[in-house]
C-alpha positions as CSV (number, residue, x, y, z in Angstrom):
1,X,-28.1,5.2,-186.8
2,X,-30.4,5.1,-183.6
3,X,-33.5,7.6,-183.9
4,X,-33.5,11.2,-181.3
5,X,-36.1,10.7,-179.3
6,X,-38.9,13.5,-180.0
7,X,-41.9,14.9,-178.5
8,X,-45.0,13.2,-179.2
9,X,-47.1,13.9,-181.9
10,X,-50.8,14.7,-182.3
11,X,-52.9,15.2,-185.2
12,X,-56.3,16.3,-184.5
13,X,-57.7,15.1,-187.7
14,X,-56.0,11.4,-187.7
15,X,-56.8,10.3,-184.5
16,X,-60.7,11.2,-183.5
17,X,-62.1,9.9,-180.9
18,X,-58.3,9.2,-179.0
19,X,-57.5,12.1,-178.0
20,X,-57.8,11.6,-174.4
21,X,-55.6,8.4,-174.2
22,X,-52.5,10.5,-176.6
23,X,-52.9,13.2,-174.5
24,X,-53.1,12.0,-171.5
25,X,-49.9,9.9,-172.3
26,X,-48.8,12.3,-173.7
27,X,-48.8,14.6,-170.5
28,X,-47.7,11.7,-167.7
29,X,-44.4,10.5,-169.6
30,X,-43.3,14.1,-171.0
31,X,-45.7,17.1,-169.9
32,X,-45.6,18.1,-173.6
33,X,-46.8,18.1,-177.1
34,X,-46.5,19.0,-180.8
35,X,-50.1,19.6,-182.0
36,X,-51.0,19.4,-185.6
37,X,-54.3,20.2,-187.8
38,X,-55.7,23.0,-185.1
39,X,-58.0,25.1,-185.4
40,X,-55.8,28.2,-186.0
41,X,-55.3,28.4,-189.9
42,X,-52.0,28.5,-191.0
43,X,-52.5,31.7,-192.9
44,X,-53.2,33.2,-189.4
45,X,-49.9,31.9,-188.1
46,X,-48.0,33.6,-190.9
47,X,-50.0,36.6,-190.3
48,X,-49.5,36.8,-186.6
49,X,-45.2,36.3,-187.5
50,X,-45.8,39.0,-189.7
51,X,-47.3,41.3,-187.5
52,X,-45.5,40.5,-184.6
53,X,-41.9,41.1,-186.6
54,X,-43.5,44.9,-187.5
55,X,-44.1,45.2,-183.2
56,X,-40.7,44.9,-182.8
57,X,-39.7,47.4,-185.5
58,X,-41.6,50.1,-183.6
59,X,-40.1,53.1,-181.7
60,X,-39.3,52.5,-178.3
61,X,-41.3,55.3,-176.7
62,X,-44.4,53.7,-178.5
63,X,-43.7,49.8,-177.2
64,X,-43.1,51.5,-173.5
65,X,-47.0,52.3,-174.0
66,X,-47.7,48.1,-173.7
67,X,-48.5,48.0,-169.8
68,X,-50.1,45.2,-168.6
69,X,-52.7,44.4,-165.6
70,X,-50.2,42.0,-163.7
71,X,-46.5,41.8,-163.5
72,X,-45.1,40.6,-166.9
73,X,-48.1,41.2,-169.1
74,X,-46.5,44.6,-170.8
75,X,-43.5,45.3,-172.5
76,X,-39.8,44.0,-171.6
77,X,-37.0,45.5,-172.9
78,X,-33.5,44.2,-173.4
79,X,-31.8,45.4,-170.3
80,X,-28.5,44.4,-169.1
81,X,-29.2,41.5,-167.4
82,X,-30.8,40.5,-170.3
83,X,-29.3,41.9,-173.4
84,X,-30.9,39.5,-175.8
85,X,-34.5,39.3,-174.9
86,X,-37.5,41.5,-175.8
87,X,-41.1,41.0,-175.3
88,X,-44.4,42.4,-175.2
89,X,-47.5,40.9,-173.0
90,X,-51.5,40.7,-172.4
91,X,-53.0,39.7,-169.9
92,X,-56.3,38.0,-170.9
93,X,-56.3,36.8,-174.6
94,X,-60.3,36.2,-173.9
95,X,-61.4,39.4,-172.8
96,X,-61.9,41.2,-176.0
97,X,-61.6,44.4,-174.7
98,X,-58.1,43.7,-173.4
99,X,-57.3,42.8,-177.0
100,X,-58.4,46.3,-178.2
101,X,-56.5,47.9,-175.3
102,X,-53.0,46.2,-176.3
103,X,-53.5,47.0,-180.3
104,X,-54.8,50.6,-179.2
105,X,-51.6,51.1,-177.3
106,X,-49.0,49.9,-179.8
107,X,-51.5,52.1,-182.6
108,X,-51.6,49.3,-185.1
109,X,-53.3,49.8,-188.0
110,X,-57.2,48.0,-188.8
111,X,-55.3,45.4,-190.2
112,X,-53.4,44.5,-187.8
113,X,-56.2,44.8,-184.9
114,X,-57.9,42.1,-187.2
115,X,-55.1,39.9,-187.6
116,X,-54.1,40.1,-184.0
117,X,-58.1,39.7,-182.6
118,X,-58.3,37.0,-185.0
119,X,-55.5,35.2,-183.3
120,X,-56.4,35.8,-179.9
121,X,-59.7,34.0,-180.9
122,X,-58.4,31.3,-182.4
123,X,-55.5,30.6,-179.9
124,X,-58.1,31.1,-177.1
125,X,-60.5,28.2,-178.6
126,X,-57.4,26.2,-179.1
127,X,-56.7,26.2,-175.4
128,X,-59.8,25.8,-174.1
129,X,-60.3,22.8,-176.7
130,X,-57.3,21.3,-175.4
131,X,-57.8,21.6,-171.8
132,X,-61.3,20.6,-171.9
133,X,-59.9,16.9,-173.7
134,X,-57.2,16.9,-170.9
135,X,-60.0,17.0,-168.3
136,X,-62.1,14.4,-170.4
137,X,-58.5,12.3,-170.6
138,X,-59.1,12.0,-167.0
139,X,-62.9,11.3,-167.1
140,X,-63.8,14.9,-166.0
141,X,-66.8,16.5,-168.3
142,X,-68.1,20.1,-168.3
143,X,-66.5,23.3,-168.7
144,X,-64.1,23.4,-166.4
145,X,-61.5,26.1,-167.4
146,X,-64.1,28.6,-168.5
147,X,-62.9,32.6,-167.2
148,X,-59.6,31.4,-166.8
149,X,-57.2,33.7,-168.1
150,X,-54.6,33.2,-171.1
151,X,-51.9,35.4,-170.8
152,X,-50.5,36.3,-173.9
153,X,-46.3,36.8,-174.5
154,X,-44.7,37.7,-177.5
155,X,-40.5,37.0,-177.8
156,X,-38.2,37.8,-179.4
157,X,-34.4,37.1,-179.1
158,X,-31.5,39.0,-180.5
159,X,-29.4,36.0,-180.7
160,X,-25.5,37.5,-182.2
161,X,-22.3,34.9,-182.7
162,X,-21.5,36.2,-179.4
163,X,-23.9,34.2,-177.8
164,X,-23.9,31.3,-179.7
165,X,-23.9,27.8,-177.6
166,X,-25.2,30.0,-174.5
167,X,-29.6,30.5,-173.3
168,X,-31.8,32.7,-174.1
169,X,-34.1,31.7,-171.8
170,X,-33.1,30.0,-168.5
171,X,-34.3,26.4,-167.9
172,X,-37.7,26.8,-166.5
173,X,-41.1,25.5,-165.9
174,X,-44.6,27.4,-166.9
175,X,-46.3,28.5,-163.9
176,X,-49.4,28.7,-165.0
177,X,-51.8,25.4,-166.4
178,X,-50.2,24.7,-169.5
179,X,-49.1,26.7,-172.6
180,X,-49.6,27.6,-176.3
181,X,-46.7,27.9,-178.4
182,X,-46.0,28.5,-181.7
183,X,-42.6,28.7,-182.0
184,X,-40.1,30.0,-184.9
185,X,-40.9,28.0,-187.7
186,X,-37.2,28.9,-189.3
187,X,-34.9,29.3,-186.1
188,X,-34.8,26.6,-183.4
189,X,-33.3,26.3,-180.4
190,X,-36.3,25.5,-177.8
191,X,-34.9,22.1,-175.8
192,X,-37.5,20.1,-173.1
193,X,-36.0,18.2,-170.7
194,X,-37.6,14.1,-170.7
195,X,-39.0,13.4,-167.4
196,X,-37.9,9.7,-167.3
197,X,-34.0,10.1,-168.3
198,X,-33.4,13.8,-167.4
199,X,-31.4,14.0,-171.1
200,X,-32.4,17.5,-173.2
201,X,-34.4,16.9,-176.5
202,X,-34.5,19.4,-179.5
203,X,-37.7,20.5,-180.1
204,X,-36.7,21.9,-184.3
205,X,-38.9,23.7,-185.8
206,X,-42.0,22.3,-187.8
207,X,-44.2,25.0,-189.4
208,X,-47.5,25.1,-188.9
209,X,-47.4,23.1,-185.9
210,X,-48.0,24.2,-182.0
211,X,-46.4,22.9,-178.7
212,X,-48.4,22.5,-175.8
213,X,-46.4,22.2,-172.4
214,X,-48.2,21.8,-169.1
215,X,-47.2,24.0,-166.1
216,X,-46.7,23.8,-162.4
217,X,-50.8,24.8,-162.0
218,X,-51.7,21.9,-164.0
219,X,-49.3,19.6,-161.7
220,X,-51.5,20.5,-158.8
221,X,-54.8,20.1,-160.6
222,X,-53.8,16.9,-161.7
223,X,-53.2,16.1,-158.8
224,X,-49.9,14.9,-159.6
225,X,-51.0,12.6,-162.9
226,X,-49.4,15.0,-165.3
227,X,-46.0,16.6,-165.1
228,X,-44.5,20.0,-165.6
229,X,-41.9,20.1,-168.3
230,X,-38.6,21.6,-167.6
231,X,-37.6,23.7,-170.9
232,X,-35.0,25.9,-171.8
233,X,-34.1,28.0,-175.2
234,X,-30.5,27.7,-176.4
235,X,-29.0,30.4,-178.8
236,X,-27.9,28.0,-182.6
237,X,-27.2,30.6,-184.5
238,X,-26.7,34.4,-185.1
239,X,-30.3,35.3,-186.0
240,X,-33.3,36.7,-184.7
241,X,-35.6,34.0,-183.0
242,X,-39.5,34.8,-182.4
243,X,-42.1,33.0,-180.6
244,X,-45.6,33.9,-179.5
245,X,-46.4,31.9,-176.6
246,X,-50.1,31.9,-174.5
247,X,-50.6,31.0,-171.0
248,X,-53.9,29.1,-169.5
249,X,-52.9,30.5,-166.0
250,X,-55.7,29.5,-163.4
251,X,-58.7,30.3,-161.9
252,X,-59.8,34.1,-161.8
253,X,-61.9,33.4,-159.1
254,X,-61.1,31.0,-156.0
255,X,-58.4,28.4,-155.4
256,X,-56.4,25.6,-157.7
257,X,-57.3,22.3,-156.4
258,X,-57.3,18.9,-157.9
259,X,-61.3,18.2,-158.4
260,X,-63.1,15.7,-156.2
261,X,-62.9,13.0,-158.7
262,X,-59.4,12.8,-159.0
263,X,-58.9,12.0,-155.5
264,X,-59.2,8.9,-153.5
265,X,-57.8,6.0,-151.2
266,X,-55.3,5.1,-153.9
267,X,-54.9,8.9,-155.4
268,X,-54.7,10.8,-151.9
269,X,-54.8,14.8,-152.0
270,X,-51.5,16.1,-152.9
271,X,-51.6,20.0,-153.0
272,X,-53.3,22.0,-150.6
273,X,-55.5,24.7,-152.2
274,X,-53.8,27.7,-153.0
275,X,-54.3,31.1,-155.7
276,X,-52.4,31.2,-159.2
277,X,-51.6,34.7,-157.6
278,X,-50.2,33.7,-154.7
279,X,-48.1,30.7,-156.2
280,X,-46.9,33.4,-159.1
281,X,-45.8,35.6,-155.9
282,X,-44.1,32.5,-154.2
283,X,-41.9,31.7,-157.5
284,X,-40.7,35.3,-157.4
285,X,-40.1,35.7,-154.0
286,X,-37.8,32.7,-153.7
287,X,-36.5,32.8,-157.3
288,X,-37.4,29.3,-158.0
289,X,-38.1,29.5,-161.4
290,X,-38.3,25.2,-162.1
291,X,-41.0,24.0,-160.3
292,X,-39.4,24.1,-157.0
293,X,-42.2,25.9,-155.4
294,X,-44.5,23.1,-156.0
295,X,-42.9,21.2,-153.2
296,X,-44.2,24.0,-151.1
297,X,-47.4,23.2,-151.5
298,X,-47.9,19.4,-151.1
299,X,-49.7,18.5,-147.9
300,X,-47.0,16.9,-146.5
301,X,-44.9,19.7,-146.1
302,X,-47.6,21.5,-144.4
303,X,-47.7,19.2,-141.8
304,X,-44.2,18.7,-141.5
């Protein structure tokens, strides 16, 4: 029986000192990755599920109180275009006092405000771990990603036997640099498309484990070396399905352009500069929710 193709995997522990060749692999052929031994104890995963599950359970008036800075950083409720989706949002993971903001809105208890902090911390380190041996995977040093924001997005899907076989969440791309997700380690349904063959893979669930996809912001940085993977959720089952997922977005201050290094005779400029802001308002406006802005911003077709 042949073998699905999967993901690629990285352990942090096993493989020191390779990082930047797996991930930068790992983010030319696929734009993704399952990450495994991270920083963020597993106890603080479960935690998180926990708390996040008791979010959900609250009265409505209370999750309308979750507003956010920027457009889709508060709550969503299940509407009728979207009967099966609900969500709540921050904007900032690594601003602390945003953190106190979204637990003093929802009125969690000390508990909670510690398990939630906690998380923010540790998924925040995570990222900026990650993105830091992306940048090294390319022979960039420093601290490049420092004050940008992660925008933090909790789901969760009302999946019935109604919707079985049909999405929950269209196929898209990640606007934003790239994304930490820990999925549902009990329900799966999460599906990234390969970038060679175009074919759908099964992400199942692995607890314990995070994926890291790459968005359409860390196309342009690249400056094209790393692609943005096309990914879709898919209803398998009547159950409830949660995910917490965290965004690296872009810079908080100035443009997103590939850095000097990463451009040359061989490796021309691809993307002209341009805001996260404005290429957030660009996928909205035109409703191209798959990357299809991106060709918007290539120097070519600003010359054109």
């Amino acid at each position: 029986m042949e073998e699905r193709p999967t993901i690629p995997v990285i352990d942090l522990q096993k493989f020191p000192g390779k990082y930047e060749k797996l991930f930068r692999e790992a983010c030319e052929d696929w734009g993704c990755f399952r990450v495994v031994n991270h920083n963020i104890p597993i106890s603080l995963m479960s935690e998180m599920k926990e708390v996040v599950r008791s979010l959900f359970d609250l009265p409505t008036e209370i999750k309308q109180r979750n507003t956010g800075a920027i457009a889709g950083s508060g709550y969503v409720a299940r509407s009728e275009a979207n009967p099966l989706y609900e969500a709540f949002g921050l904007y900032d993971i690594g601003f602390s006092q945003a953190v106190q903001e979204f637990c003093s809105q929802l009125d969690v208890s000390s508990h909670k405000r510690k398990v939630i902090e906690s998380y923010a911390k540790a998924v925040n380190d995570l990222a900026m771990e990650i993105s830091r041996k992306l940048a090294e995977s390319l022979g960039l040093k420093g601290d490049l990603f420092e004050n940008w924001p992660i925008q933090f997005r909790i789901n969760k899907y009302h999946f019935t036997p109604e919707s079985v076989g049909t999405l929950g969440v269209q196929l898209h791309t990640d606007s934003g640099f790239l994304t930490i997700l820990q999925d549902d380690e009990n329900v799966g349904g999460l599906e990234v498309m390969n970038n060679k063959s175009g074919e759908f893979i099964h992400v199942d669930p692995l607890p314990g484990t995070i994926t890291v996809n790459f968005g359409d912001i860390g196309t342009a940085w690249s400056n094209g070396r790393f692609c943005n993977v096309k990914h879709r959720v898919k209803c398998q089952g009547a159950t409830v399905r949660i995910s917490v997922a965290s965004f690296v977005l872009g810079p908080k201050e100035g443009p997103v352009e590939a850095p000097k290094e990463l451009v040359d005779d061989q490796n021309p400029r691809l993307y002209v500069p341009f805001t996260w802001e404005d290429y957030r308002r660009l996928r909205l406006e035109t409703k191209s929710h798959a990357g299809e802005s991106l060709a918007n911003m290539l120097i070519s077709s600003q010359s054109e």
